[in-house]
Every structure is written in C-alpha cells, then in structure tokens.
C-alpha positions as CSV (number, residue, x, y, z in Angstrom):
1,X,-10.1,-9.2,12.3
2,X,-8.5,-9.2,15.8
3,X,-8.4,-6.4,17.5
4,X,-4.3,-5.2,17.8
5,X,-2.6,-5.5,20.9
6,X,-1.0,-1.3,20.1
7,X,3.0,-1.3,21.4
8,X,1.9,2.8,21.6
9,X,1.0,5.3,24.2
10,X,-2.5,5.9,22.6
11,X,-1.4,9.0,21.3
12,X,0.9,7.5,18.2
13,X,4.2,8.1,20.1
14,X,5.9,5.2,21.0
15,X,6.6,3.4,24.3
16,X,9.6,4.4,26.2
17,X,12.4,2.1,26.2
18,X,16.4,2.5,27.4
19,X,19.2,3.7,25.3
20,X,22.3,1.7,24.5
21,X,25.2,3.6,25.7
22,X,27.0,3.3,22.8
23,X,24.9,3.9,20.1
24,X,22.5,5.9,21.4
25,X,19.5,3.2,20.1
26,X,17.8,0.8,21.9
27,X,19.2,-2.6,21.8
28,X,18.2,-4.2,18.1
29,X,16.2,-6.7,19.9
30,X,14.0,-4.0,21.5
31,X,13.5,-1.9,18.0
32,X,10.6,-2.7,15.9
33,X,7.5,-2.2,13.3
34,X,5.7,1.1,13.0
35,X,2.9,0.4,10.6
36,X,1.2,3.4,8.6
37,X,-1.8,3.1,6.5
38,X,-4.8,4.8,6.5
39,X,-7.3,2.2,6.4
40,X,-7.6,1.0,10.0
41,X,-9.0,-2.5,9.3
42,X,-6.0,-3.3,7.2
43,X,-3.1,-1.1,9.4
44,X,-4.9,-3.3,12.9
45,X,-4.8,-6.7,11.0
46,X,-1.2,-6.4,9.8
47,X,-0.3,-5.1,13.5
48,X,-2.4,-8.3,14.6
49,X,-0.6,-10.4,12.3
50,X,2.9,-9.1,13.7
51,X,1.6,-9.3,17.3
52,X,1.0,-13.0,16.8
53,X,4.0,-13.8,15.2
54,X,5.8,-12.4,18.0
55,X,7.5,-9.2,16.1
56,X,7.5,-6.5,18.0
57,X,5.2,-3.6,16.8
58,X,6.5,-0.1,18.0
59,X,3.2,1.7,17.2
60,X,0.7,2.9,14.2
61,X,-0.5,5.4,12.5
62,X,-3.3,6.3,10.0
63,X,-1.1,9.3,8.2
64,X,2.7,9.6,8.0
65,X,2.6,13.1,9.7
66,X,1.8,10.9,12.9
67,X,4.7,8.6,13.0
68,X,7.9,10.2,15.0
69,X,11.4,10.1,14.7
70,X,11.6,7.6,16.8
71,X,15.0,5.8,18.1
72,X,12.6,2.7,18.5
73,X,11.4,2.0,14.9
74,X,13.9,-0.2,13.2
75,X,11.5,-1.0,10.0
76,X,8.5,1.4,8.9
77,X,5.8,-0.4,6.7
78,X,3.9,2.3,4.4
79,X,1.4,2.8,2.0
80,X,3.3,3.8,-1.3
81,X,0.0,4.7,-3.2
82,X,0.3,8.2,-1.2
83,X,3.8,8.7,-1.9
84,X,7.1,7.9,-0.5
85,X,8.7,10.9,-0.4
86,X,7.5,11.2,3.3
87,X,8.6,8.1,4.6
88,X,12.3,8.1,2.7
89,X,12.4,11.5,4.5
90,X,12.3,9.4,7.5
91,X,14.5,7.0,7.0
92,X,17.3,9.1,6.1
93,X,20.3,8.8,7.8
94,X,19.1,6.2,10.1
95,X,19.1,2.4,10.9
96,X,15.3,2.3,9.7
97,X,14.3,-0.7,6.6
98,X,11.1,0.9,4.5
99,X,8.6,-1.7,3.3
100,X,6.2,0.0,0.7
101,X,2.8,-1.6,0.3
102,X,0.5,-1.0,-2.3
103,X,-3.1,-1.5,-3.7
104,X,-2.7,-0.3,-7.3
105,X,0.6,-1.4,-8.6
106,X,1.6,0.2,-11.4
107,X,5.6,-0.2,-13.7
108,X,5.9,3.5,-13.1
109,X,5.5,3.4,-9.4
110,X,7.3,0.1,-8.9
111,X,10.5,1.6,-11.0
112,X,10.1,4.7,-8.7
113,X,9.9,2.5,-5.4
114,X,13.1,0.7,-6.7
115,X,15.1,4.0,-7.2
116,X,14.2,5.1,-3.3
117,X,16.1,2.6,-1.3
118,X,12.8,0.8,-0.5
119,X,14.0,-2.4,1.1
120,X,10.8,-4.6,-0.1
121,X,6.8,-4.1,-1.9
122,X,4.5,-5.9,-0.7
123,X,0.9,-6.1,-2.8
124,X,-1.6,-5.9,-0.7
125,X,-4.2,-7.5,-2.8
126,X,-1.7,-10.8,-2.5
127,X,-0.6,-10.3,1.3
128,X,-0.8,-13.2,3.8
129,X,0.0,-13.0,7.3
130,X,3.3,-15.4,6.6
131,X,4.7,-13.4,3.7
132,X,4.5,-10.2,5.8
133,X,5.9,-11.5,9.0
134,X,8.9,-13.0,6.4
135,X,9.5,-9.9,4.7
136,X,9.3,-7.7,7.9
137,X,11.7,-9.9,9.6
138,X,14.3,-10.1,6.8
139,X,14.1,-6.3,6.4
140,X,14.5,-6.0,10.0
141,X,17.7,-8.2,9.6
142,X,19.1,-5.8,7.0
143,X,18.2,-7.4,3.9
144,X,16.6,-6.6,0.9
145,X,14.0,-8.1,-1.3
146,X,14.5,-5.6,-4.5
147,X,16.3,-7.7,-6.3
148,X,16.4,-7.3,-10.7
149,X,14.7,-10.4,-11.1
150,X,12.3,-9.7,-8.6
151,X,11.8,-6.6,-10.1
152,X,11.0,-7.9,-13.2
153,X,8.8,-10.2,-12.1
154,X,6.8,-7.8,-10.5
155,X,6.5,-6.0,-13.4
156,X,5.5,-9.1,-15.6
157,X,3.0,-9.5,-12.7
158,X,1.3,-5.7,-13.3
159,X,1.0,-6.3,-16.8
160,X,-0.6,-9.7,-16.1
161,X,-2.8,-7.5,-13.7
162,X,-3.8,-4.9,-16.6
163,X,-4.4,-7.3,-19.1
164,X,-6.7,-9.4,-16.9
165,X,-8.9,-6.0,-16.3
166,X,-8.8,-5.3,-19.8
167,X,-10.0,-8.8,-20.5
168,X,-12.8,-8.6,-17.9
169,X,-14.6,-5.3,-18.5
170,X,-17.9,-6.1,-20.3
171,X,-19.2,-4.1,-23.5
172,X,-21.5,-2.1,-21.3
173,X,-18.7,-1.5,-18.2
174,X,-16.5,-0.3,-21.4
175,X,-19.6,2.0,-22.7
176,X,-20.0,3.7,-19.0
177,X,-16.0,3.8,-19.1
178,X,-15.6,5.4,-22.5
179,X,-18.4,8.1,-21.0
180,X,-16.9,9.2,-17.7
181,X,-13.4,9.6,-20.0
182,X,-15.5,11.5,-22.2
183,X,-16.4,13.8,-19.0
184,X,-20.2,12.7,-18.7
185,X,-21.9,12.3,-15.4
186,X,-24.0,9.9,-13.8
187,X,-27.4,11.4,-15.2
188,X,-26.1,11.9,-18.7
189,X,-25.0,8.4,-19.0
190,X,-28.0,6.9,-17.6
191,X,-29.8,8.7,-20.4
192,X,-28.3,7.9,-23.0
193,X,-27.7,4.3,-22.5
194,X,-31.4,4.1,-20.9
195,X,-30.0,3.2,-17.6
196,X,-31.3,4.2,-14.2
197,X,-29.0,6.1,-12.7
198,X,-28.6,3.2,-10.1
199,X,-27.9,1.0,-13.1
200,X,-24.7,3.1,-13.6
201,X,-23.5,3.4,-10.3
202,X,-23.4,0.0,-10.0
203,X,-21.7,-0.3,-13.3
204,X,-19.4,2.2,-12.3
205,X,-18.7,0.3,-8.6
206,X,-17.6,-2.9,-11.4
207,X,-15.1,-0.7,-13.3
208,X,-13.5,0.8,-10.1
209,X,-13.5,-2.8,-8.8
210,X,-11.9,-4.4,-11.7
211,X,-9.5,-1.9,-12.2
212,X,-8.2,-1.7,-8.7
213,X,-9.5,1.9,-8.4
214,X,-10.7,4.3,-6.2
215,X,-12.4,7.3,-8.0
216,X,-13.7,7.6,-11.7
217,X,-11.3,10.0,-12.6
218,X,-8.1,7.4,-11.5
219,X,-10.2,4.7,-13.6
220,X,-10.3,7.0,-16.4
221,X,-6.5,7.4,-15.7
222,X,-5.7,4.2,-15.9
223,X,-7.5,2.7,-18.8
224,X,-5.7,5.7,-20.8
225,X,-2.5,4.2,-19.6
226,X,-2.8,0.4,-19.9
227,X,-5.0,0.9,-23.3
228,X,-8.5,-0.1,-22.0
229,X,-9.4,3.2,-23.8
C-alpha cells in the first residue's frame, strides 16, 4: 500500500485549525477521520484510501490512549476487537460518529456494538476502499447504518462465517484442535500424532487462519462457542 499522506503533527495530535465562534468547533467542513488501529499496514491503507477520496483525515493512531479529545475529529473509526468502551468514552457528549471495525465478528460482539451508539461495523475481512469511504461519509453526515435488518443480516452472515470454518477444518486440523483444547503443547501433540513439531505448527497456523484467530487459546475459545468442539 501507499504510503498515507498523515493530516497530524507527527506526534498523534492533530493539526490546528480555527474555531467557529459560535459553536466553539471548527466549521463541519474542516472536521474529519481519526483512524485507530493497531496494525499500521491496515490503519495507513484505510488513511490512504480516505486521502484519495478526498475525506479529510484528522490524524491516526496505533492505540486509543493516543487519540485526543479533539474539536477536529467529527467521525473516529476503531478497532472493536479491543473493546469499545474507550472509544464510546470519547464520543460522549460530543458531535463525534464511531465506526467499529472488526476482524473476528462474533453475535455477541455485534449485539454489544449495537447497544453502544456505534453508528456503523465495518468487517474488515470484506472492506474495499468504496464501502469505507461510503460509510465514513454517511456517518460523517449524521447517519446511521445499524439498522434491524442490517443487523440481522450481519448476524446471518457470522453464522455463515462459523459454519464455513466448521466445514473447512480437516480431520487432522480437528485432531491438533481437540489437543490444544485439551491443554497439550506443541511437543506433546507432535508425539502423539507422530508429527514433527513443525508439522503442527503449521497445522496450528491452518486452524488460527480458518478460524479468524489470533492465538490458540482464542481458537480454542471459539470452536467451544460455535460447536467445532
């Protein structure tokens, strides 16, 4: 990807910019995007994807500690996997639209994002540079794309998800996952299945893959949950 053309001071604060006199904010057309999200390839290509599209960007950050109460930030896009309790915090009592994203959609964390005023979800697994500059432009408007049938559709569309990974674990990615629920380690299952330990990390690397996962113990955590195991 491109790298972003940063609307920041290098430090995570945002550029300066006047006041209206009556509301205290900058002029709506001047307010913008603060992106958060700890992976920098994805945070920089959604900022270069805004750029280019000619939304303003107001700055980034790689942890929501970084990102100020700022009078410039009119929408802040976020990574929901770490929580939103942090970003609604922000929001509160201001003009500010929150756009969760997320890379492990689950019906318990999209009914929790729909009981916290989150104007949209975005999946990143599913995100195109068109869809984002849509959604952050109609949340920057004032709208909202949480709507009950959207809702449920994104639900229908998680369970789709799980049932697909279900489908697609083989009998020995099912063997290795049955082990680490079991509490096994790397060496243990490579002996007892006559694997190299290699063999099993690379197994392992397929079930976190397939699952949408980033540690054994939250792959173990969610085949529990959607039945796998």
């Amino acid at each position: 990807m491109q790298s972003p053309i940063r609307a920041s001071n290098g430090s995570g604060a945002p550029l300066s910019s006047p006041l209206s006199t009556t509301t205290g904010q900058p002029p709506a057309a001047e307010r913008g995007v603060w992106i958060d999200d700890g992976n920098a390839v994805v945070r920089r290509g959604m900022v270069t994807s805004l750029v280019a599209a000619r939304v303003p960007v107001v700055g980034e950050s790689a942890s929501l500690d970084s990102v100020p109460r700022s009078a410039l930030m009119r929408v802040l896009v976020y990574d929901a996997d770490l929580g939103s309790t942090q970003a609604v915090a922000l929001a509160r009592g201001r003009d500010v639209g929150l756009i969760a994203t997320l890379r492990q959609p689950t019906g318990a964390k999209l009914h929790e994002l729909a009981g916290q005023c989150i104007a949209a979800i975005l999946l990143l697994d599913e995100l195109t540079p068109d869809v984002l500059v849509d959604t952050v432009r109609w949340v920057s408007a004032g709208g909202t794309l949480l709507s009950k049938g959207l809702m449920r559709g994104l639900l229908d569309h998680v369970a789709h998800l799980n049932h697909s990974a279900a489908d697609s674990l083989s009998r020995r990615e099912r063997q290795v996952l049955e082990m680490l629920a079991a509490g096994e380690e790397t060496r243990a299952i490579a002996l007892s299945l006559n694997y190299s330990e290699r063999t099993v990390k690379n197994v392992v690397h397929d079930v976190l893959t397939k699952l949408n996962c980033r540690t054994r113990a939250q792959a173990v955590g969610e085949a529990l949950r959607t039945g796998i195991l």
